[in-house]
C-alpha positions, -999 to +999 in steps of 0.1 A: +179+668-143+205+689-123+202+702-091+219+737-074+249+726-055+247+714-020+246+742+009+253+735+042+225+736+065+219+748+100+206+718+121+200+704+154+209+670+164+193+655+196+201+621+207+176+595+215+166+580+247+183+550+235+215+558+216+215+538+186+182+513+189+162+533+172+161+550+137+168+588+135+139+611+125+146+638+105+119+664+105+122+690+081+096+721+080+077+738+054+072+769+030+086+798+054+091+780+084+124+770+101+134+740+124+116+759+156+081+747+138+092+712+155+101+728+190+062+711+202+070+681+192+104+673+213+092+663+247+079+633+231+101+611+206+124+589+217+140+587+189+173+604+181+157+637+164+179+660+139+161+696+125+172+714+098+164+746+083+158+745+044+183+769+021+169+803+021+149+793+056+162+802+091+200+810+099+209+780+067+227+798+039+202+819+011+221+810-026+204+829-055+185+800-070+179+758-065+146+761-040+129+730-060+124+700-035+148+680-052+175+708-047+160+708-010+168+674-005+202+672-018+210+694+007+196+672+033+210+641+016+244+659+021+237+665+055+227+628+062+257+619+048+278+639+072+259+633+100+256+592+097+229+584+111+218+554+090+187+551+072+165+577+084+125+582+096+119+615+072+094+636+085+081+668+062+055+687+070+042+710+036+067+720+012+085+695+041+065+667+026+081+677-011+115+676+004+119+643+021+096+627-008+124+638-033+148+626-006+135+590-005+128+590-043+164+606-053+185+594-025+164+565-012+195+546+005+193+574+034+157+571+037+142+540+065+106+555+059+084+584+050+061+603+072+040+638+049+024+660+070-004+676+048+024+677+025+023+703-009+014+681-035-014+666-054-032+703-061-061+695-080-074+717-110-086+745-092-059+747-067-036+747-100-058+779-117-053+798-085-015+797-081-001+818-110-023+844-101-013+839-064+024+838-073+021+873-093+004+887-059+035+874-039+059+892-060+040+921-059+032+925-022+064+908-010+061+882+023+031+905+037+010+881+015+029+850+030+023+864+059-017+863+053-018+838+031+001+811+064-023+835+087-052+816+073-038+784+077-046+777+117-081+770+124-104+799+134-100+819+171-076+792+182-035+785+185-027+826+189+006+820+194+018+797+167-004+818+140+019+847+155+049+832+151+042+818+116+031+850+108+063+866+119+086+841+102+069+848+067+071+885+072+112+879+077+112+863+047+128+871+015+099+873-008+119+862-038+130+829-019+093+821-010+084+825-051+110+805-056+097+780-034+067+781-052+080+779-084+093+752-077+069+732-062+040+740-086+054+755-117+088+747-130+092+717-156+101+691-129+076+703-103+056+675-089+035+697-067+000+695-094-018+660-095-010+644-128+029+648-118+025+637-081+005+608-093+042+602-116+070+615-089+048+595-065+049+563-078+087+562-073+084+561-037+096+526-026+092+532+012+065+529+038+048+558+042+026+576+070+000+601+055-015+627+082-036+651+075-065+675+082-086+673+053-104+644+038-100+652+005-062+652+005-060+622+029-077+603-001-056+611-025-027+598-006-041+569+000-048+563-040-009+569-044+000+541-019+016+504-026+038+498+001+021+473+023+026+488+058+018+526+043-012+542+062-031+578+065-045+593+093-070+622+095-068+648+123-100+662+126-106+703+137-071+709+128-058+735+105-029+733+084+003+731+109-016+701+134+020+689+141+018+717+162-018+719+169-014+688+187+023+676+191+017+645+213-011+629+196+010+630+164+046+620+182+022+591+194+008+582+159+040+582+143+058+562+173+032+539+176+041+534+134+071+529+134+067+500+159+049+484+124+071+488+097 
């Protein structure tokens, strides 16, 4: 299985509170997102915090083709390897969650431990019937539908702003780099994004992980995927999709609070 080759990302690198003490995060965003998505969530690590923006997402380069996870984490893995941080807390939230699974399971020196944020796998049937259909609307509308289609994602009458400025990002999007996305999440032969083959690519995974997520449902399945010892999932209630921004602190806090355990 071959990946695109590497592309230099666009990044942010923050240093801890304590320079070297504590394991890097690395928080990678999700389907039409860019590093900012994480801006809520600074004021409250103390951890040395790096931010990338995915190929084809932000101001990192746009090749013509490699927007499965596993090309998106061999970019990061390059990264990582540049940067030296040492073993790193991966943090993904969505298509995110893809990327720094594929990371641990293809590159799992780099990776310390995992933390999916109502990550983009483990689509059950009817999630599965609905995507061609959704993927031959995105072509034909263009990142208008993205733009609807992430629109929906905040809960009801609440968080104007960040539904604005998701909203805004999609719309900037190049459509063809958001079908890709979903390609290859859900659709090409080595996608892991439907449930039989996230139960598989899954199973890999050799690190800790931290589950959080705003549906039970999904939070269950996690859990049925686990077999590290110190893994755990955590359910944030009357959130909508993007709760890392919903409610920064409270997930800083879980995720610090964590680490102090594994």
């Amino acid at each position: 299985m071959t990946t695109s080759p590497p592309v230099r990302l666009h990044h942010t690198d923050r240093p801890g509170v304590i320079p070297g003490k504590l394991p890097a995060l690395l928080l990678v965003h999700g389907w039409g997102g860019d590093g900012e998505d994480w801006a809520p969530t600074l004021p409250y690590w103390r951890h040395r915090v790096i931010v990338p923006d995915l190929r084809g997402h932000g101001r990192s380069p746009r090749p013509g083709n490699g927007y499965g996870p596993r090309d998106f984490a061999a970019d990061l893995a390059e990264l990582l390897r540049g940067l030296a941080p040492g073993p790193v807390v991966a943090v993904g939230h969505s298509m995110g969650g893809q990327a720094v699974t594929a990371l641990a399971v293809e590159h799992p020196y780099l990776v310390r431990a995992l933390v999916v944020v109502d990550p983009a796998y483990g689509a059950d049937e009817a999630e599965a019937l609905r995507i061609p259909g959704q993927q031959e609307e995105l072509r034909r509308e263009g990142s208008e539908w993205a733009a609807r289609f992430v629109a929906g994602a905040f809960q009801p009458g609440a968080h104007d702003e960040l539904r604005d400025r998701q909203r805004k990002l999609m719309a900037a999007m190049d459509p063809d780099v958001l079908a890709r996305c979903r390609d290859g999440m859900y659709l090409a032969p080595d996608a892991f994004g439907l449930r039989p083959a996230t139960r598989a690519y899954l199973a890999r995974r050799t690190h800790p992980v931290l589950g959080v997520y705003s549906n039970a449902p999904a939070a269950d399945f996690e859990r049925g995927t686990l077999t590290h010892p110190a893994s755990h999932v955590e359910i944030f209630e009357n959130c909508g999709h993007f709760l890392h921004e919903e409610r920064p602190r409270d997930f800083a806090e879980l995720v610090e609070r964590w680490l102090t355990e594994v």
